[in-house]
C-alpha positions in Angstrom: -45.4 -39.4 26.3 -42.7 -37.4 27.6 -40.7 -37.6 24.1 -44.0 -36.7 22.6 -44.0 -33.9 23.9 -40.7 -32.6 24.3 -40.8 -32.9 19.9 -43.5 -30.6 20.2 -42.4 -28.1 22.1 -39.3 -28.2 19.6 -41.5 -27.5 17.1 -43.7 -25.1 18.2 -40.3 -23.7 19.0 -39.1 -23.6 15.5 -42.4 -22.6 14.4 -42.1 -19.3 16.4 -38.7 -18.7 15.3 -39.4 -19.0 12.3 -42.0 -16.4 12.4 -39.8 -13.9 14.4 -37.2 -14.3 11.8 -39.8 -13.6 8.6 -40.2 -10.6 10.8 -36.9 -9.2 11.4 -36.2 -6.4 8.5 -33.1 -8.0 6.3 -30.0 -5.2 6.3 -29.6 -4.2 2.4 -26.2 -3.8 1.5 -24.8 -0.4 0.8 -25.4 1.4 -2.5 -22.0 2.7 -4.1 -22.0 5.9 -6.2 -19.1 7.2 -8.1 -19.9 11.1 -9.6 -18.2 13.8 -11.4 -19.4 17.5 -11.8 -17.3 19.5 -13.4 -13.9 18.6 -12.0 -14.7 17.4 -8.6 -15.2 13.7 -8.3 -17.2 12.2 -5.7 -17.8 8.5 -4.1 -20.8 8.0 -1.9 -21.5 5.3 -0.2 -25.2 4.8 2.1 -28.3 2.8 2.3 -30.6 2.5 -0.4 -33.2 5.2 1.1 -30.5 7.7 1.9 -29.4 7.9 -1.6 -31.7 11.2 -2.8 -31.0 12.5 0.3 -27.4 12.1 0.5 -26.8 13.1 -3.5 -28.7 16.3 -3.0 -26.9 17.5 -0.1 -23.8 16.9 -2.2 -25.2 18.9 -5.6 -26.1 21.7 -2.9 -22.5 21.4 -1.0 -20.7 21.8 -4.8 -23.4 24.6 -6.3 -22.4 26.7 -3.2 -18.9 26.0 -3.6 -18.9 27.1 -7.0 -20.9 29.8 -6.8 -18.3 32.0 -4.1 -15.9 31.3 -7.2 -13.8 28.9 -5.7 -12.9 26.5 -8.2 -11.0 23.5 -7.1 -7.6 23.5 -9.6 -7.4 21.1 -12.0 -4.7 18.5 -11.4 -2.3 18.8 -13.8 -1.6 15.2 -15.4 2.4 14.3 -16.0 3.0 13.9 -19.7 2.4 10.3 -20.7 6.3 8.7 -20.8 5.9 6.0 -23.5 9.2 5.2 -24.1 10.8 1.8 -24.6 13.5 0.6 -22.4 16.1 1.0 -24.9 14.5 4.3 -26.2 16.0 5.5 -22.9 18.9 3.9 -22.4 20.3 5.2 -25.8 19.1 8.9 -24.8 21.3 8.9 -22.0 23.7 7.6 -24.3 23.3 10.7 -26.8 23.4 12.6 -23.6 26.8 11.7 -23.1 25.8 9.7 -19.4 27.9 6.7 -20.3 31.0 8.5 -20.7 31.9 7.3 -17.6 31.9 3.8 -17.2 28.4 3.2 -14.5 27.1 -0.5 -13.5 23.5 -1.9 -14.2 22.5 -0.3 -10.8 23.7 2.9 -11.8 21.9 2.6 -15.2 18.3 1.7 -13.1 18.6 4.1 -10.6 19.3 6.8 -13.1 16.7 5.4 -15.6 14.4 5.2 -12.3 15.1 9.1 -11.4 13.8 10.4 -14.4 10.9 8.7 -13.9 11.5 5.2 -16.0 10.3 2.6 -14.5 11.9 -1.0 -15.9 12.6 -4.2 -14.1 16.3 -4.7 -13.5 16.8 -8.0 -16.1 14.8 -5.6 -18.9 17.5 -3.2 -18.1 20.2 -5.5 -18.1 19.0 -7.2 -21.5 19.0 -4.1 -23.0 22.3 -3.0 -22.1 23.7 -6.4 -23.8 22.3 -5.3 -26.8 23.6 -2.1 -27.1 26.9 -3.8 -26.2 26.6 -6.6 -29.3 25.6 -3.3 -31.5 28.6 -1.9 -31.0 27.0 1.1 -29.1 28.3 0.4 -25.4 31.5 -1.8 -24.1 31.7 -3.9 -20.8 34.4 -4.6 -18.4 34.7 -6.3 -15.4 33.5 -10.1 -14.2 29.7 -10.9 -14.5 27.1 -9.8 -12.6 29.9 -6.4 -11.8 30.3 -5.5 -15.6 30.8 -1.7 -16.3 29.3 -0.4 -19.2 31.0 2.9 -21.4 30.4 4.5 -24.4 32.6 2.0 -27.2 31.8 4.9 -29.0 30.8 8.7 -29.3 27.2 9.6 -29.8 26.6 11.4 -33.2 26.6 15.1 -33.2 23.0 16.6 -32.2 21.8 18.9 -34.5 
């Protein structure tokens, strides 16, 4: 008897949980919301019934903005660098930069300051290249090689 009863007092247990649980409101995620107007760029992030709400306050907050004539500037994007590895190293060649003789970490830090961004061995492989076309020399014992101009760059124009 007593196991009898102890099983349904579990139960009835259960059975109320159950119910409070059906009850309980389930948390919705939050909605995401990227936006552009004009060139401002929003991200938003809120429930599901803030969303009108939210978005409205943000049209109002931009229309007010642009109406006292502030216009927020419009970044200015770097010119797109699509240049090949080599395409560099041989300007700096024409440039007369290997004149003196520099090492492969002279070459990537200089390639790196004016804003080339190659891996060292890209670098490196390039610069043998150049060296087997007759463009550059090297001295020195591996992994410390120097690399100079073998010969002059052509006149520029």
């Amino acid at each position: 008897m007593y196991i009898n009863v102890a099983h349904e007092q579990n139960a009835q247990y259960n059975n109320k949980r159950e119910i409070e649980m059906s009850e309980e409101p389930k948390e919705k995620p939050p909605v995401h919301i990227k936006m552009r107007v004009g060139n401002i760029e929003f991200e938003i992030s809120c429930r599901e019934d803030q969303v009108k709400e939210v978005i409205d306050k943000v049209l109002s907050s931009v229309s007010s903005y642009t109406s006292k004539g502030e216009v927020a500037p419009e970044a200015a994007a770097p010119p797109a660098k699509a240049e090949t590895c080599r395409g560099v190293i041989e300007r700096l060649w024409r440039e007369g930069w290997f004149s003196v003789p520099r090492s492969l970490n002279d070459v990537h830090k200089e390639m790196t300051r004016i804003g080339y961004h190659y891996d060292r061995t890209a670098v490196a492989h390039v610069l043998l290249d150049l060296v087997r076309d007759g463009i550059l020399t090297r001295e020195g014992k591996a992994k410390r090689y120097l690399y100079a101009q073998k010969r002059p760059p052509p006149p520029q124009k």
